[in-house]
MIROKOL-134216 format. One record per residue: residue in one letter; x, y, z of N, C-alpha, C in turn. Coordinates in steps of 0.02 Angstrom, whole numbers, plus 50000, padded with zeros to 5 digits. Example, Ala and Ser with C-alpha at 12.3 -4.5 7.8 and 13.67 -1.06 7.14 Angstrom:
2
A506604971650390506154977550390506604983550390S506424988850354506844994750357506455000250394
//
This chain:
120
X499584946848801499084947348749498374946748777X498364941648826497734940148850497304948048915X497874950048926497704956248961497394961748932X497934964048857497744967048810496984966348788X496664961048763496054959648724495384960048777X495734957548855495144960448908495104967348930X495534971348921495664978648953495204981648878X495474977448811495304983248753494474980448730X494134975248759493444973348768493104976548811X493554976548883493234980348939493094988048921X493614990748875493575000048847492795000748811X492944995248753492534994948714491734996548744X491604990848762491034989548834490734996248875X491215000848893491035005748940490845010448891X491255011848815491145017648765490565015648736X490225010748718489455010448673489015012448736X488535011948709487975014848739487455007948769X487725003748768487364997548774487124996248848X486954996548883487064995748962486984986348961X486824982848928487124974848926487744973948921X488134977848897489074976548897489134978948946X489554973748998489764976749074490484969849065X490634969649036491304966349056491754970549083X491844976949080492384979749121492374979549200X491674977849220491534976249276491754970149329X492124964649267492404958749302493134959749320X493484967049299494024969349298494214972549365X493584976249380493494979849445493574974549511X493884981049565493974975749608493324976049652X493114972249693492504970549723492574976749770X492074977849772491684984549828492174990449789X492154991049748492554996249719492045002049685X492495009549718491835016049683492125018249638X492015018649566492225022449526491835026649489X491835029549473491505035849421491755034249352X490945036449318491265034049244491695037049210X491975040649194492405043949185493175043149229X493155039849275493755039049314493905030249261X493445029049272493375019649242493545020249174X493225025949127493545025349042494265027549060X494545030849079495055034449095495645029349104X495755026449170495825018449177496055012249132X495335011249099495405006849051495745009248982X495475013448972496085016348917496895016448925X496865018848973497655019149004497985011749029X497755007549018497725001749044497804996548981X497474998948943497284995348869498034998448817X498235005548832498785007748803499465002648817X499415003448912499915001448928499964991748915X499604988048921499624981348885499594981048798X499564984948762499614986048703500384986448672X500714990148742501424991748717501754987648745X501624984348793501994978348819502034971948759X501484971948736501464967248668501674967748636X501924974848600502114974548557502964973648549X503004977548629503734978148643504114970448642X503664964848667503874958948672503964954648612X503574957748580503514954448479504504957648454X504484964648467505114966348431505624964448468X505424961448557505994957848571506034953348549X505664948348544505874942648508506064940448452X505744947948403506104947348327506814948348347X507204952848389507824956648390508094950248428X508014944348453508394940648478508224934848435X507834933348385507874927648338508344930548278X508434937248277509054938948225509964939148248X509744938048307510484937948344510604932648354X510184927048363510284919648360510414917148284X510224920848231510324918348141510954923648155X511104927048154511894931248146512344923948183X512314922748224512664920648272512784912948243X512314911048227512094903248189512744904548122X512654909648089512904912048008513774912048037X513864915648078514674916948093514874910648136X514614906848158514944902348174515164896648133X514654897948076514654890948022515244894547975X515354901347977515854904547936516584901247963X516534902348061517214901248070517284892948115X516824887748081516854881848088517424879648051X517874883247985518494882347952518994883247959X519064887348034519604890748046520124888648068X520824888748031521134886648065521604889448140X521664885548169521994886448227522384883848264X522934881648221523504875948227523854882048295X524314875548299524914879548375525294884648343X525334883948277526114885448234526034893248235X525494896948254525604902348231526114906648295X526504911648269526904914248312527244921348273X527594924848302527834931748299528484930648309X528734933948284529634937648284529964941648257X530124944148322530604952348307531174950948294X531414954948202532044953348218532414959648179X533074960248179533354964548159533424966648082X533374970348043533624971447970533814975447938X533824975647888534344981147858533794983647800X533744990447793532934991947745533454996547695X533324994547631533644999247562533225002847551X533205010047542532905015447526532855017447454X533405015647421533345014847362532945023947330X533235029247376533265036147367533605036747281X533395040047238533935042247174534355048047170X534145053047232534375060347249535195056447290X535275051747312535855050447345536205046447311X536965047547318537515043847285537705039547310X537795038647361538195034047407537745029647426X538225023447412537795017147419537715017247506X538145018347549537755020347636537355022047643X537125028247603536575031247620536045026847604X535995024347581535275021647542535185017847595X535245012647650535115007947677535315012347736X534775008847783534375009747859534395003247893X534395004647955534464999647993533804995748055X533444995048058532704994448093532474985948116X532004984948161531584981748172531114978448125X531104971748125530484969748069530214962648106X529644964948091529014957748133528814955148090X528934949548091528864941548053528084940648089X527494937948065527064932948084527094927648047X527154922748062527084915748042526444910448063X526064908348007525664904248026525514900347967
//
């Protein structure tokens, strides 16, 4: 931020017509030749690029104070959860009635298959 407000003072400074505004001059490096036009050029480009760094750092920090409240919210959701030992699975064999009305025979109607139990 603090870069931003000297780069966008220092722009300022060189664009009026004032020849008493010379702060862009404390920016410059010592024994340094520039042309005015090389120097607005510069500072503009300079003033862009700390502008977007600022801003970029504001929506980082919004985008990681909302991932810290998501994160805060689902944990207090699954602070209830249970998670006893008991839970478990099993495969076991069965017999499935089809309960078809097109078929007569009580064989037909019933199948023979796999069925998974979860238990918890």
């Amino acid at each position: 931020g603090k870069m931003y407000k000297d780069y966008s003072q220092a722009y300022l400074d060189i664009m009026d017509s004032n020849p008493n505004t010379k702060s862009y001059e404390d920016l410059l490096p010592p024994n340094s030749t520039y042309n005015e036009e090389q120097l607005k050029n510069t500072l503009k480009r300079r003033k862009d690029m700390f502008r977007r760094y600022r801003d970029l750092s504001i929506f980082a920090f919004i985008g990681v104070y909302l991932i810290s409240i998501i994160d805060a919210y689902v944990d207090a959701e699954l602070s209830n959860f249970d998670i006893t030992p008991d839970l478990s699975m099993k495969v076991e064999p069965t017999v499935i009635d089809n309960n078809n009305q097109f078929r007569s025979n009580s064989f037909k109607n019933k199948s023979v298959g796999l069925q998974c139990v979860l238990r918890f």
